[in-house]
Every structure is written in C-alpha cells, then in structure tokens.
C-alpha positions in Angstrom: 163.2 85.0 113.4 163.5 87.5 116.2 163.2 87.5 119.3 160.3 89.8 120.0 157.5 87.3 117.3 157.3 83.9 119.0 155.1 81.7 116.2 152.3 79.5 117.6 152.6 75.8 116.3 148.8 76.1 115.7 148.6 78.8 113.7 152.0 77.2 111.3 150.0 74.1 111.2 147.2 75.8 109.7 148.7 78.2 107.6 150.5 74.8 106.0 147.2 72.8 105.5 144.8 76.2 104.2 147.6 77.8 102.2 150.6 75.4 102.0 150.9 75.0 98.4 151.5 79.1 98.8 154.1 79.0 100.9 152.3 80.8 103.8 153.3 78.5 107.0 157.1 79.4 105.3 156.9 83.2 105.8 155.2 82.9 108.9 158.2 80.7 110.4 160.9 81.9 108.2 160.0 85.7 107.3 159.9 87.4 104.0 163.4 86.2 103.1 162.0 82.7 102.6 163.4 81.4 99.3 161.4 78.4 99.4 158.7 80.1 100.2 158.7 82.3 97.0 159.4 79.0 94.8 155.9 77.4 96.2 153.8 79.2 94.1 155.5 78.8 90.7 154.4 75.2 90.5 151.2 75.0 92.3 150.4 77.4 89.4 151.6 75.4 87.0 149.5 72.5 87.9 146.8 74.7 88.4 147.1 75.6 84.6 147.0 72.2 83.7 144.0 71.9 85.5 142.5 74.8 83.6 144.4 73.3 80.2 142.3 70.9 80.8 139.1 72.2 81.4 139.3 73.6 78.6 140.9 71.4 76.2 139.3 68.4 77.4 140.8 65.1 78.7 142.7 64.1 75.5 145.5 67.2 76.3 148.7 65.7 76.9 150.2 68.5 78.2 147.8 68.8 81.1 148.2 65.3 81.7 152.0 65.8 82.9 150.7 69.2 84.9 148.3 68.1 87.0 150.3 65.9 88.6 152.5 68.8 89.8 149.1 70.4 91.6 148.4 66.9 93.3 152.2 67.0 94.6 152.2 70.3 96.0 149.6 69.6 98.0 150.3 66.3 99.4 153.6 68.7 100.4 151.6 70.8 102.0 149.9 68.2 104.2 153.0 67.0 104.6 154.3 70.1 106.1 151.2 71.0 108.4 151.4 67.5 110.1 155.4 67.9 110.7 154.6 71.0 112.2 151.5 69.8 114.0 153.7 66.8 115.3 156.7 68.8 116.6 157.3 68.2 120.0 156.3 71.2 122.5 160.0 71.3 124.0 161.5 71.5 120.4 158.9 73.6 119.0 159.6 76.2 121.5 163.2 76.2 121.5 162.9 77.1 118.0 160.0 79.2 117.3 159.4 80.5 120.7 162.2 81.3 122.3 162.1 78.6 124.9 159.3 80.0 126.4 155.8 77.8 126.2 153.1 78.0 124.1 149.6 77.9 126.0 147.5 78.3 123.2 148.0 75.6 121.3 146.4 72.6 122.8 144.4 70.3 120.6 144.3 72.8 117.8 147.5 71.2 115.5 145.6 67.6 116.5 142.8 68.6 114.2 144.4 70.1 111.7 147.0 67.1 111.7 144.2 65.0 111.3 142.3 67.4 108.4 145.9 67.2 106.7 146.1 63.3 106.3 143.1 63.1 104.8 143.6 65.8 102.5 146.9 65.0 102.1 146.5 60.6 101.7 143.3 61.7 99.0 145.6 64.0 97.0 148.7 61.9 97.0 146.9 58.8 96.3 144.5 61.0 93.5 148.0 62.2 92.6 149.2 58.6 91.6 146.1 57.5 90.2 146.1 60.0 87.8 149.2 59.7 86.6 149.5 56.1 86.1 146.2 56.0 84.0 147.8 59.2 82.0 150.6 56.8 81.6 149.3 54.1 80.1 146.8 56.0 78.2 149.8 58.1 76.5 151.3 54.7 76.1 148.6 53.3 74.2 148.6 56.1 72.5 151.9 56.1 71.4 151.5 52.6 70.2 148.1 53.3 67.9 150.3 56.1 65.9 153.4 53.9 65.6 150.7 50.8 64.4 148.9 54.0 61.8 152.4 54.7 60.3 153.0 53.1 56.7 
C-alpha cells in the first residue's frame, strides 16, 4: 500500500460482505498483486457450478453435492472477513491502512455491516453444514442400496 491511498475500514468492510467471495475487500487493502485475491474466485465458481449442476441435473447429482459446499464456505469466509475488518480497532486500523492518521468517516458504518455479515455469514455456514451432512448420509445410503443390489 502506499502512502498517498489511505483505505477506509468502511468501505473494506463492505467490499468483504457485497463481494467477498471475489476477492474485492483484498485488492482494495492489498492492491492488484494480491495472490489470494486472484485465488477467491476459482472456487466460489466452482460452487457456483455445482449450484447450476444442480439445477440442472436435479438433486440426485453427486457431483454437485460435494460443490456446493465449496460456495457455502466461501461465503461464510467472506463474512468472516468483513466482520474482522469491521472489528479492527481504530488505532490498529490506522496504523496499517492509514498511515497513522484517523479515519473520520467511518463511524457506525462497519457496525452495520458487521452485523449484516453474521447473519449472512451464521445462515450460510450453518446452510453450509446442513447440506452437507444430509448429502452425506444420503450418499451413504446410497452406497449401501448398490452394495445390497450386487449379486
């Protein structure tokens, strides 16, 4: 980061909880050079394709049971992220991201989107689980009624 583009914690906060699974809130703190933020995409679309596996394979798709999962991750990551950075201290976010020198803008604004992210972040985690488990145990059972079919 240079020295010249202080980053406002309310603006990383809600980069992370809109477009966290992108790696936005990343290149805004971090730059362009990122790594992690390139990697976010790769398996936020990956889930996303098992979401769209299937939708259009229906529920019985195996494959899009273990994908989904990965969506339901990413994003509990990215709630995870916008209420670490909604929850930084003032003195140590602005010895890192601002220079030392204070943000007055951010008041209130990280509070609400700290609190937007554990919603969306405690739904998706828990969705997350959920899912899988019953995937699980369906695959499982599956497993089982193929093995009992065999001669």
């Amino acid at each position: 980061m240079s020295a010249a583009a202080p980053r406002s914690k309310a603006i990383a906060t809600w980069l992370a909880l809109v477009f966290g699974t992108l790696g936005a809130h990343r290149f805004y703190l971090h730059g362009r050079r990122d790594v992690i933020g390139w990697l976010s995409p790769i398996p936020t679309l990956i889930g996303l394709a098992g979401v769209i596996r299937m939708d259009n394979l229906g529920q019985d798709d195996t494959t899009s049971w273990a994908l989904i999962p990965i969506l339901g991750l990413m994003i509990a990551q990215a709630m995870l992220s916008a209420i670490v950075i909604g929850l930084t201290p003032d003195e140590r976010w602005n010895a890192r991201y601002r220079n030392g020198q204070p943000d007055a803008g951010s008041g209130w604004i990280p509070v609400f989107g700290v609190i937007v992210a554990l919603l969306l972040g405690g739904t998706a985690l828990m969705g997350t689980i959920a899912f899988g488990g019953q995937k699980y145990f369906e695959y499982q059972r599956l497993q089982a009624e193929i093995e009992a079919a065999k001669p």
